[in-house]
C-alpha positions as CSV (number, residue, x, y, z in Angstrom):
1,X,57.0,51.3,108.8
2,X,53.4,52.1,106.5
3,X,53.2,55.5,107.5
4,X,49.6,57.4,107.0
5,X,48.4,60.8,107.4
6,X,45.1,61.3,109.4
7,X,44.0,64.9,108.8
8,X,41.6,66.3,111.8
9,X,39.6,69.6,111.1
10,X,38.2,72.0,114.0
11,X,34.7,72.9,114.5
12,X,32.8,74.5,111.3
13,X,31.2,77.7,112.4
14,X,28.7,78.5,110.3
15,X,28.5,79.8,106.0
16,X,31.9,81.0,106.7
17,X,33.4,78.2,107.8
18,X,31.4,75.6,105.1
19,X,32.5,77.8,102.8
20,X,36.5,77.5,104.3
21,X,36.3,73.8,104.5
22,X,35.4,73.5,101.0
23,X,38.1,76.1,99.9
24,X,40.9,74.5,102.0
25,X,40.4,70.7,102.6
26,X,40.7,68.9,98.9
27,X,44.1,71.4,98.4
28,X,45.3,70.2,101.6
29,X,44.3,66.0,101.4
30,X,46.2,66.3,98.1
31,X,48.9,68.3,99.3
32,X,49.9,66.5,101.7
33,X,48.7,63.1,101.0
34,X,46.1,62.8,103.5
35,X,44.5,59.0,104.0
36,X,41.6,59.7,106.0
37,X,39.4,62.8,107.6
38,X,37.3,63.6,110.4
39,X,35.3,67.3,110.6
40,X,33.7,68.9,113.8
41,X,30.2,69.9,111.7
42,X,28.8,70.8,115.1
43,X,27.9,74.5,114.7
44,X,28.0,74.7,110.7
45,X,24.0,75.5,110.8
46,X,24.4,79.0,111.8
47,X,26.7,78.4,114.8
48,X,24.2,76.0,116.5
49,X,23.7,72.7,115.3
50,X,23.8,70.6,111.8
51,X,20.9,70.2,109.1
52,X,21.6,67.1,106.0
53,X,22.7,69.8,103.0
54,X,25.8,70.9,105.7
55,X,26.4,67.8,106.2
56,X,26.6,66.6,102.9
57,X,28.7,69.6,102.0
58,X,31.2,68.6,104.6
59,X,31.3,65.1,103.2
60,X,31.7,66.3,99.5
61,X,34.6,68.9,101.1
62,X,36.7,65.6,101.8
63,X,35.5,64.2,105.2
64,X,35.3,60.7,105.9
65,X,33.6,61.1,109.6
66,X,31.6,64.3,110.3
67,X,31.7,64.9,114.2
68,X,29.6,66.7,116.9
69,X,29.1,67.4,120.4
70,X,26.4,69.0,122.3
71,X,25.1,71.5,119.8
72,X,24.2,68.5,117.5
73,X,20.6,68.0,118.7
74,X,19.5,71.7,118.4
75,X,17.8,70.9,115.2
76,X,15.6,68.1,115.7
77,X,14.9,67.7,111.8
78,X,18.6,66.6,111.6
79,X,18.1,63.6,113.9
80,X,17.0,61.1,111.1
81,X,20.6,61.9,109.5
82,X,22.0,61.0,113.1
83,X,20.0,57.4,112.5
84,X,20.9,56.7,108.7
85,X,24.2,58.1,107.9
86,X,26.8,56.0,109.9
87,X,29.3,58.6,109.1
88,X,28.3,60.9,111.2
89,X,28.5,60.8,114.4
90,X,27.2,61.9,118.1
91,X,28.7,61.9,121.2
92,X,28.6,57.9,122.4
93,X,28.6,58.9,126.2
94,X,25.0,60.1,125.4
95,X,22.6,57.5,127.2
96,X,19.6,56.0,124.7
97,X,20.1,59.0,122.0
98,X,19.6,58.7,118.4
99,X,22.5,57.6,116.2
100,X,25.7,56.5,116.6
101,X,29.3,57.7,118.4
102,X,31.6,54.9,116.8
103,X,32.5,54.5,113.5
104,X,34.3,51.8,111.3
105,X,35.8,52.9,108.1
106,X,37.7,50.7,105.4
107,X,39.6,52.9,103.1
108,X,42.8,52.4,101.1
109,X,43.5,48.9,103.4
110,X,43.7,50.6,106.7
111,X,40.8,50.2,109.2
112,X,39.3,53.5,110.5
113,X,37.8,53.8,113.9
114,X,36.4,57.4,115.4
115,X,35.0,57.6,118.8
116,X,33.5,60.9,119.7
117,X,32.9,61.3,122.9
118,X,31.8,64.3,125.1
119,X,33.2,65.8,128.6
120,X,31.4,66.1,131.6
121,X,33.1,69.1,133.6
122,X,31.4,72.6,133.0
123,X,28.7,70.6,130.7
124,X,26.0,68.4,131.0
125,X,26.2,65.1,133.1
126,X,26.0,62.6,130.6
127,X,27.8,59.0,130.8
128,X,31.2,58.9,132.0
129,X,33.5,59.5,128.9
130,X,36.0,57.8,130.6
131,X,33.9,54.5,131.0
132,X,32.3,54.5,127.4
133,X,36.4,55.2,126.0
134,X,36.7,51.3,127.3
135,X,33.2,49.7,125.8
136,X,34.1,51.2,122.9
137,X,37.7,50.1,122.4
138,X,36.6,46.8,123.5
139,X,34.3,46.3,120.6
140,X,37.3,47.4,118.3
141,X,39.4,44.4,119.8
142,X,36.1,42.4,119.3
143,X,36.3,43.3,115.7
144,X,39.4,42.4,115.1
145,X,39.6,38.9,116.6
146,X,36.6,38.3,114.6
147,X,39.0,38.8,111.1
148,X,39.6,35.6,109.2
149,X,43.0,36.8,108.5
150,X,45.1,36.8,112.1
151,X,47.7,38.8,110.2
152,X,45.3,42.3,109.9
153,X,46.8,45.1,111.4
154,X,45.2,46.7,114.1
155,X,42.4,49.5,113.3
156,X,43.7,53.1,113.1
157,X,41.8,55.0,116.4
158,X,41.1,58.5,116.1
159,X,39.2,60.0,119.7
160,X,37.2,63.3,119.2
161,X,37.0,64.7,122.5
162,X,34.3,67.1,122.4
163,X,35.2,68.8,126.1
164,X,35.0,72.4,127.7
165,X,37.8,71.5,130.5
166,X,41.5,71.0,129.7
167,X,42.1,69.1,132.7
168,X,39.6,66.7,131.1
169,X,40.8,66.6,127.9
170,X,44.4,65.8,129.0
171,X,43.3,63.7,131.5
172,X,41.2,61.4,128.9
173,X,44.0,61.5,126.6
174,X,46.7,60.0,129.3
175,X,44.0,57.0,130.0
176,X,43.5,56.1,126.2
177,X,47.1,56.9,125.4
178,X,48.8,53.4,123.9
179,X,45.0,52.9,123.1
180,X,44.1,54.8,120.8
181,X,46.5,56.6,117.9
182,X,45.6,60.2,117.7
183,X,43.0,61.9,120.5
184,X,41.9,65.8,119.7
185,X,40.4,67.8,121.3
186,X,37.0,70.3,120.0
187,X,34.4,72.2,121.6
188,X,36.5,75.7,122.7
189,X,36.9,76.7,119.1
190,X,40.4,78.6,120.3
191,X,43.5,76.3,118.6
192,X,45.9,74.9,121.4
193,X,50.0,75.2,120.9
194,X,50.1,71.6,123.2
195,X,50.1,69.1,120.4
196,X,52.6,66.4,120.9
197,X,53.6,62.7,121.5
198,X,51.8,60.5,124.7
199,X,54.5,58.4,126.0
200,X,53.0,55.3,124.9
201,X,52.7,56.3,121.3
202,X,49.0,58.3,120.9
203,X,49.2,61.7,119.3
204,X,47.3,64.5,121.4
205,X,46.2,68.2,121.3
206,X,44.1,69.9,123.5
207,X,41.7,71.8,120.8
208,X,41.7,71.6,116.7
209,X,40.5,75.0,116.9
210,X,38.0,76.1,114.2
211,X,37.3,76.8,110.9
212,X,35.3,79.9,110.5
213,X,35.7,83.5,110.9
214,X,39.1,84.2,112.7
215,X,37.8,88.5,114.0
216,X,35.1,87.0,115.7
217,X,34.7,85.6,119.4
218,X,34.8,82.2,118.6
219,X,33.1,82.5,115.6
220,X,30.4,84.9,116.6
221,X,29.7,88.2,116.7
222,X,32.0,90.0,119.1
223,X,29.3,92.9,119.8
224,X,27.2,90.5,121.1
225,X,29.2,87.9,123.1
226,X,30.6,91.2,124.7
227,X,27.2,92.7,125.9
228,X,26.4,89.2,127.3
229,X,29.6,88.6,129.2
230,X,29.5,92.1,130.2
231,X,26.0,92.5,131.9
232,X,25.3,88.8,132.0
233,X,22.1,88.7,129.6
234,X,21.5,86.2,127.4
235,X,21.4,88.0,123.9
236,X,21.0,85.4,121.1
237,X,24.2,84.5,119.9
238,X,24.9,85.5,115.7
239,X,27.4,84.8,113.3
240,X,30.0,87.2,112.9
241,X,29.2,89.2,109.6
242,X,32.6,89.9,108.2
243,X,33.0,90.3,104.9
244,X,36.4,88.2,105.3
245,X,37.1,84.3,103.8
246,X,37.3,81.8,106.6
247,X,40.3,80.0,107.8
248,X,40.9,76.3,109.1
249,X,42.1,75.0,111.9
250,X,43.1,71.6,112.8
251,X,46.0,68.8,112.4
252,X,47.8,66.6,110.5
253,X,49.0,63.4,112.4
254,X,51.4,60.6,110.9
255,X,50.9,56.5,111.9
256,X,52.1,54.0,111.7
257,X,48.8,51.9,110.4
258,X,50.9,48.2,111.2
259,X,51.2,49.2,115.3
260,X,48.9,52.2,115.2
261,X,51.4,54.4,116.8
262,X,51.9,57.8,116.2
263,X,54.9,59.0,114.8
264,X,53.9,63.2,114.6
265,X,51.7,65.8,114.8
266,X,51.5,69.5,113.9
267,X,48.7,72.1,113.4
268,X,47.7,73.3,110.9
């Protein structure tokens, strides 16, 4: 058994959480040995969006893949880095929208694919996630038939799941489980306690969580997601000012990189 570690990180939520990642995520690749890493950057411009200095910082933090979901396109300045950096990603069940949502990485001998897809319940009705899951795995299998050497192991598939509903989530991860190795959820920002084996070998948790302000409603300030939940008004959402470090959220996955099948998973 080659066993590697796949290190998953929960949305960034704004300075705070930049500044958390960069803290937190070189101790913990080296601590723990960690071959490969995909970030939620999502909301690390302020809580809504990305611009190219966050992303870069998350890249220089330790990220391999950087990816998104429905905040992505707030900033339309960031677009171009959606077109020219093929690390970072958007949601591929987006119809005709810049960039990409698949990603091949070679590192350390083991071959890297992310898919980040988003969910359709309680969001906007994009492409079925469910659908664009298969076109995408079916280019992987394309890729690797195309390999001079028949004796490469399978690529390594990691599924961001960028989702508001839990039913979705779960119900995504049961139709790519034995597909793909690890499938995470992100979008909720609250950490799940559900993380834990598929029966045919793909690891799964509902939500990362997120990295950012932990006294905070999901990163924001509490005053004001109160006085918009409470009387229904649409006060511009802020960044919670604490004067408090950040913490990280997310998981740690083992697998097997010859058969791609996961072996554990924890939070951390």
């Amino acid at each position: 058994m080659n066993l590697v570690r796949a290190a998953m990180i929960g949305d960034v939520v704004g300075a705070q959480g930049l500044e958390a990642l960069e803290t937190k995520l070189p101790s913990l690749i080296q601590e723990h040995h960690i071959g490969f890493v995909t970030v939620n950057g999502e909301n690390a411009a302020d809580g809504f969006g990305m611009t190219e200095k966050d992303f870069q910082r998350i890249i220089a933090a330790g990220a391999d893949v950087v990816t998104s979901g429905n905040h992505v396109w707030e900033k339309r300045e960031f677009w171009p880095v959606l077109e020219n950096e093929k690390n970072m990603l958007r949601p591929a069940n987006y119809p005709d929208a810049p960039g990409a949502g698949f990603a091949r990485v070679e590192k350390n001998g083991v071959t890297w694919i992310v898919i980040n897809l988003q969910g359709r319940e309680l969001m906007s009705a994009i492409d079925c996630p469910f659908q664009c899951f298969n076109r995408c795995f079916e280019q992987t299998k394309n890729f690797v038939t195309t390999q001079a050497d028949a004796s490469v192991a399978s690529p390594i598939i990691i599924v961001d799941f960028h989702a508001e509903s839990t039913r979705e989530k779960e119900a995504l991860a049961y139709y790519a489980d034995g597909r793909a190795s690890l499938i995470a959820g992100t979008h909720t920002h609250v950490q799940t306690a559900d993380e834990r084996i598929l029966p045919k070998g793909s690891a799964y948790i509902t939500d990362l969580g997120m990295t950012g302000i932990n006294d905070s409603v999901i990163g924001m300030n509490p005053k004001i997601c109160l006085e918009r939940v409470r009387k229904q008004v649409l006060y511009h959402m802020e960044i919670a000012a604490v004067e408090k470090p950040g913490q990280m959220q997310g998981i740690i996955a083992e697998i097997d990189a010859d058969t791609g099948t996961a072996v554990s998973i924890r939070r951390i």
